[in-house]
N, C-alpha and C positions, 0 to 999 in steps of 0.2 A: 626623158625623165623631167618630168613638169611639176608643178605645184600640185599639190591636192587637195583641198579642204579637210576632208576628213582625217589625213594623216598630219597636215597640220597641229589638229586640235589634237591628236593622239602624243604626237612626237614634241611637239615645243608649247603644249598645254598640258591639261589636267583632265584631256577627253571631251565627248559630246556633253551637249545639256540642250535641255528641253525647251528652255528658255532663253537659248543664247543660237544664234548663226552659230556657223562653224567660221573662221576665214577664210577670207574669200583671196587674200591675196596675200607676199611679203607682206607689201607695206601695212598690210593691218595688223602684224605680228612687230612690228617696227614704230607704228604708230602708237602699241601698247606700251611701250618703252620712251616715247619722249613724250605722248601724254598726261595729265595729270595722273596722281597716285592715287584709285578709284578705292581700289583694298587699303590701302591706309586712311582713308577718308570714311570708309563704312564702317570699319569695325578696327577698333582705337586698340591699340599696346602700346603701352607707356613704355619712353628707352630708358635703361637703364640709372641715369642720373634722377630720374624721375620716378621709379618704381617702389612701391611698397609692397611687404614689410621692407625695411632697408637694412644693407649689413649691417652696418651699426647698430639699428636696433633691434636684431635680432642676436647680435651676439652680448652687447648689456643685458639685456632680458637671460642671455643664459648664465652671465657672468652671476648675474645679483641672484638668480636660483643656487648657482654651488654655494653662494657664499652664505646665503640663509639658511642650507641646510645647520638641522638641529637645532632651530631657532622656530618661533611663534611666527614670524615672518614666510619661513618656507612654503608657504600651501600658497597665499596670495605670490607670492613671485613664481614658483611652479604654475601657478593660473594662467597668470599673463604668460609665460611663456610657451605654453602650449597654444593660448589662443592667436600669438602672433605666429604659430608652427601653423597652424589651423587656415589664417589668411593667407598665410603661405601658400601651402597645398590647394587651394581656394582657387589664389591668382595663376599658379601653374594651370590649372583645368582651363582658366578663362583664356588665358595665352594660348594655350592648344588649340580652344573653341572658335576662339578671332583667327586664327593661325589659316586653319581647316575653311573656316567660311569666304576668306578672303578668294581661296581659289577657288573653291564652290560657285562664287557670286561671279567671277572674274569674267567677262564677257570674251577673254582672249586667253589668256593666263600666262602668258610668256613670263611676264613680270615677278610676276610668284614662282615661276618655275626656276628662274634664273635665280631669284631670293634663295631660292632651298638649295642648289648649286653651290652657290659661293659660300651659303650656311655650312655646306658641308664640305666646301675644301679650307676652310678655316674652323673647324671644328672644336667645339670648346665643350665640355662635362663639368658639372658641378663637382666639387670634390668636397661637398657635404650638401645632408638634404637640407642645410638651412638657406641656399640658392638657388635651390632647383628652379625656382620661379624666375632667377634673372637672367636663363638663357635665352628665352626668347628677348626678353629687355636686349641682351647684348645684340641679338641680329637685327632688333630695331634702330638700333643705335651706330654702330659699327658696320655693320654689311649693307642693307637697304637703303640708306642715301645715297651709298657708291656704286651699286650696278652696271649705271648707267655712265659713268664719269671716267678719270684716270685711274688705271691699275693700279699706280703709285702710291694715290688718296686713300685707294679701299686696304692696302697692304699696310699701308702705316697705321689705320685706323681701328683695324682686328688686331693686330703687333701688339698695338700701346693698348688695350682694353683690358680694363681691372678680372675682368673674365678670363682672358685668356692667359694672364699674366698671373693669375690666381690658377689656372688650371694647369700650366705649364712650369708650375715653381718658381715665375721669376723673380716674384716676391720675396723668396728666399738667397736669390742671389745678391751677393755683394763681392765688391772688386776685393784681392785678399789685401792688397798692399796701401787700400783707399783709408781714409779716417777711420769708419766703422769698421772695416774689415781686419785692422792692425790693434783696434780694442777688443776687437769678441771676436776674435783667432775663425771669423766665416770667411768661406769663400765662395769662388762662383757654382751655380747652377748651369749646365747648358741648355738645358731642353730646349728652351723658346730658339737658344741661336740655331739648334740643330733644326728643328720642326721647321722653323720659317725659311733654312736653306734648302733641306730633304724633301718638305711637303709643299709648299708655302710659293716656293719662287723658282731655285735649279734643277730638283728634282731628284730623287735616291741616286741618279748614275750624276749627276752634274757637276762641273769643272771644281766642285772644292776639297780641301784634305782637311785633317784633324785639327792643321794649326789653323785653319780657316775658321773653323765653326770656333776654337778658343777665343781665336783673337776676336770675335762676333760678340762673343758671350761676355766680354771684358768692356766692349765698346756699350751695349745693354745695361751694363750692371747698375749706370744711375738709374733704372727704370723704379719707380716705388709706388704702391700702394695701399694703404690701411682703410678700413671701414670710417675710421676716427678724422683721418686727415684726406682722403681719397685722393686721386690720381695724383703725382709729381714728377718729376726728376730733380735727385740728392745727387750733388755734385761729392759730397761727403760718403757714398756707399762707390762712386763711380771709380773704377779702376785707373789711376794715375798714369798720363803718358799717351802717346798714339798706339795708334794698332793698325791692324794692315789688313784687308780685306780682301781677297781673289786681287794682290797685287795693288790696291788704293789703298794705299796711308791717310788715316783722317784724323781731323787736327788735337791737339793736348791738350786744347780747352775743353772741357767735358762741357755738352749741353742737348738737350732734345733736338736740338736745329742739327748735329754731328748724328743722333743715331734718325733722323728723317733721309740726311745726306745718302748714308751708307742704304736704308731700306731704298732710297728710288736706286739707288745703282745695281741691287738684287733687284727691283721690278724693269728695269729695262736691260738686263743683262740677254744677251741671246740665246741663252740654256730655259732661261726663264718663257722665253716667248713660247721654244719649242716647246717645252713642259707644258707648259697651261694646252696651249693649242691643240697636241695630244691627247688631252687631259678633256676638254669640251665635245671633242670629236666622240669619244669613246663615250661619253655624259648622253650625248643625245642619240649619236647614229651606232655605234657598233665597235666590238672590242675588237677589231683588227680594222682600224678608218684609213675610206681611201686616201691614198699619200698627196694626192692632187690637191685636197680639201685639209690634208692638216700643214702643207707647205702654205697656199695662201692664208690656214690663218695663223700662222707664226709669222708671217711677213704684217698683215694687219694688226695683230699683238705689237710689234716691237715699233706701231705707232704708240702704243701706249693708251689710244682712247678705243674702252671696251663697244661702244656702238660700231665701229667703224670692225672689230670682232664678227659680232652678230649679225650684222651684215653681212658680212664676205661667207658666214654659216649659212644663212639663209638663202644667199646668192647662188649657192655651188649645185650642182645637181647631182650630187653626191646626196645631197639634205632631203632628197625627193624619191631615194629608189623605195620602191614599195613594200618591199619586204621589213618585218618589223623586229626585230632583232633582240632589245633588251627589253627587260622586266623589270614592274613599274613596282617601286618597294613598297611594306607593306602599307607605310603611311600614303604612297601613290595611290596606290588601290584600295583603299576607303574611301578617300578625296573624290577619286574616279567616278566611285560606285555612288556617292551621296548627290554630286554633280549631275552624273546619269538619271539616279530617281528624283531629281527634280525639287529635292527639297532644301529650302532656302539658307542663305547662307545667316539671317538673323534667329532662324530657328534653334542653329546649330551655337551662334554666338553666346544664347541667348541658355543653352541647357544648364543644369547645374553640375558639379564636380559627379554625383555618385553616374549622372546619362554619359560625360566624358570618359569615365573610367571604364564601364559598361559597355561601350558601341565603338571606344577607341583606343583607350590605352591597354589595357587589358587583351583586346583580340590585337594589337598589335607587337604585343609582347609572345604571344602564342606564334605569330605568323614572323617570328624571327626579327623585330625590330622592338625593341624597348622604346619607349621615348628619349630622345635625348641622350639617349646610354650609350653610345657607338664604343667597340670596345677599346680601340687606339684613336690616336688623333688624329691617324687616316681619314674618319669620320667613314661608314657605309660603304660596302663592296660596288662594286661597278657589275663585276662578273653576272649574267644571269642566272649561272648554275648555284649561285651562292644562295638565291634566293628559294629557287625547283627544286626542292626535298621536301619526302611524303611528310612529315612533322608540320612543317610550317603550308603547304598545300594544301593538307588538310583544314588548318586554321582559317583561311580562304573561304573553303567550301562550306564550312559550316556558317562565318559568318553570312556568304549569301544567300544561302538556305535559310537562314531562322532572323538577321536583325531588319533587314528590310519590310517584311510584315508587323514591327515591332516600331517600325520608324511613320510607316503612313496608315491611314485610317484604308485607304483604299490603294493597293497595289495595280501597277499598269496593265493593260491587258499585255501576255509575252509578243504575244505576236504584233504591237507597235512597239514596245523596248524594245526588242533584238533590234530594229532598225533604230532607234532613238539610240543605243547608247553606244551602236558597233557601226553606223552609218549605212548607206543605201548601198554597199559592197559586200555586207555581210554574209559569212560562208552561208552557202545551202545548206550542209548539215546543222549549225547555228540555229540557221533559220526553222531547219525542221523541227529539230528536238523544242524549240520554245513553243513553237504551235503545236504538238502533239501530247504538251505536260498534263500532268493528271489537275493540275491546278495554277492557278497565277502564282501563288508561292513559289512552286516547284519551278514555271517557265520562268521568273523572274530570278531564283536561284540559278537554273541553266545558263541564262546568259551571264549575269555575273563570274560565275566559275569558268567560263569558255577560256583558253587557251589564248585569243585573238583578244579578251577584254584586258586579258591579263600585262600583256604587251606593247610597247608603246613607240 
């Protein structure tokens, strides 16, 4: 079991493209990663501190509508507030569009592939459409400077983010017995303490009990965020006193520097290594990963720096059996298919909301993936079979029957795509059914819909 180009760009990319080699070795899958940031540099998302419309200003805008109702004023503050809903909806389509191109354009894509990875084991949902737009902001911001650096850094950095601390209620928690919490009879939220030990770091079966995640949730509770004042820690919301964590007492001084303490001691715990390591195994190679390949990378996790991870992934020859196992979700398989046909990634950056909705959010809502919707904070099933039902297959097959003729002025002849998008191992039946179509549509829908395009 050796390297292979083509299963390379299959397995730790975004597939062939017309205008890209496939890799040629690791280290050029390796090299994408301590590289410059090519996708960040072509096609711009602003992170969230930076991002417009801004909570603030979208939620004044709705403040000063209720309040003018039945007033002369109503219509013009209704205005504005729809048309900052409007830029809204606007900058989401653009976030998608940058999102999509960046892997498109990607000469390797490890990089992006890994972004959407860690996007999705930190998983965050708007919980109003007046943010939808600053999810991608938050993985700009939060997950994509850390990839490549300490597990630690990226754990603290998704944790503490007004997104996911907004998605996970922490903003409603406050300690009961703290300043705030002993005036306005609140007390704690746990969600964030549970998700970041359950999901996040030891995993559903991991060494903690009930009084764990409390006393987690109590050590959190200065966590605060408002659209008004944005990110802090309120020693005034924070729960008085130490707490105790899987056995570590941390100190009575309440401060950000105590809940960074306790997150590196959940990112270097050894439940935590074994979790993730299972957890990437199953991400790229297959839902039962060989135990050889998830041992060394729990021993390479609990260095704590993710390169030295992906290396020991890339290293193993486990990462090279030929066989292809999972199925590439449905945002994969757009990404895959627009990559394949060769069409560029500023074209894509470049479209406006109604072509986004049209070519991608829409079929990707058909084909079992909403945007950004995932239903729990699990974020997106792993399982293949979750994805292989006739409902959401079908959505598949029509896309590649009908938007690719809709996408180029001139569709490729099938009989160079089958090899262009499936590489020069392409099944013989493959190969047949695209050279015998009644039409370039047709053959170029064939291979899209294949079985082997589908897979990754």
């Amino acid at each position: 079991m050796s390297f292979d180009p083509t299963l390379a760009a299959f397995r730790f990319g975004y597939g062939l493209s017309p205008h890209h080699s496939a890799p040629q070795d690791v280290q050029t899958l390796m090299a994408d990663l301590s590289g410059p940031d090519l996708g960040q540099k072509a096609h711009h998302i602003s992170v969230f501190s930076q991002a417009a419309p801004t909570p603030l200003a979208l939620n004044v805008a709705n403040r000063e509508q209720n309040r003018a109702r039945g007033t002369d004023k109503f219509e013009a503050a209704q205005a504005h507030a729809r048309h900052l809903m409007k830029l809204a909806r606007e900058q989401a389509a653009k976030n998608l569009g940058a999102e999509i191109a960046r892997a498109v354009d990607a000469p390797v894509g490890f990089r992006e592939r890994l972004v959407a990875f860690w996007a999705d084991h930190f998983t965050v949902r708007s919980r109003s459409n007046r943010t939808t737009h600053l999810v991608t902001p938050y993985i700009e911001e939060a997950i994509r400077p850390h990839i490549t650096g300490n597990f630690a850094d990226l754990l603290f950095a998704a944790t503490t983010h007004p997104m996911m601390m907004n998605y996970l209620q922490q903003t409603q928690s406050i300690g009961p017995n703290s300043v705030i919490g002993l005036r306005r009879g609140r007390g704690l939220n746990e969600n964030l303490a549970r998700e970041v030990m359950e999901l996040h770091t030891l995993g559903v079966d991991g060494p903690y009990t009930q009084t764990d995640v409390t006393e987690f949730a109590e050590l959190l509770s200065g966590l605060s965020y408002t659209p008004l004042d944005g990110f802090e820690y309120s020693p005034r919301r924070a729960e008085p006193g130490r707490e105790t964590v899987l056995g570590v007492t941390y100190s009575d001084e309440a401060s950000l520097d105590t809940i960074r303490d306790a997150l590196d001691d959940l990112a270097r715990h050894p439940a935590t290594a074994a979790h993730l390591a299972h957890k990437i195994a199953v991400h790229f190679l297959s839902q039962t990963p060989n135990p050889s390949l998830v041992a060394d990378l729990t021993e390479a996790f609990a260095k704590g720096r993710l390169m030295d991870v992906y290396q020991t992934l890339l290293d193993h020859p486990a990462a090279w059996v030929s066989q292809r196992e999972k199925v590439r979700t449905p945002q994969e398989y757009i990404t895959a298919s627009l990559r394949a046909l060769g069409i560029s990634g500023q074209d894509i950056a470049q479209a406006d909301r109604t072509m986004i909705r049209r070519y991608v959010v829409n079929p990707m809502r058909v084909m079992g993936q909403p945007w950004q919707r995932p239903v729990g904070p699990d974020g997106w099933p792993e399982d293949p079979a979750a994805w292989i039902i006739p409902q959401t297959m079908a959505g598949r097959i029509t896309w590649a029957m009908r938007t690719p003729q809709d996408l180029l002025d001139v569709l490729p002849d099938p009989r160079d795509f089958v090899r262009t998008a499936l590489g020069p191992r392409a099944a013989p039946e493959v190969v047949f059914a695209a050279g015998a179509a009644a039409s370039r549509k047709d053959g170029v829908g064939v291979v899209l819909s294949s079985a082997a395009f589908q897979r990754r």
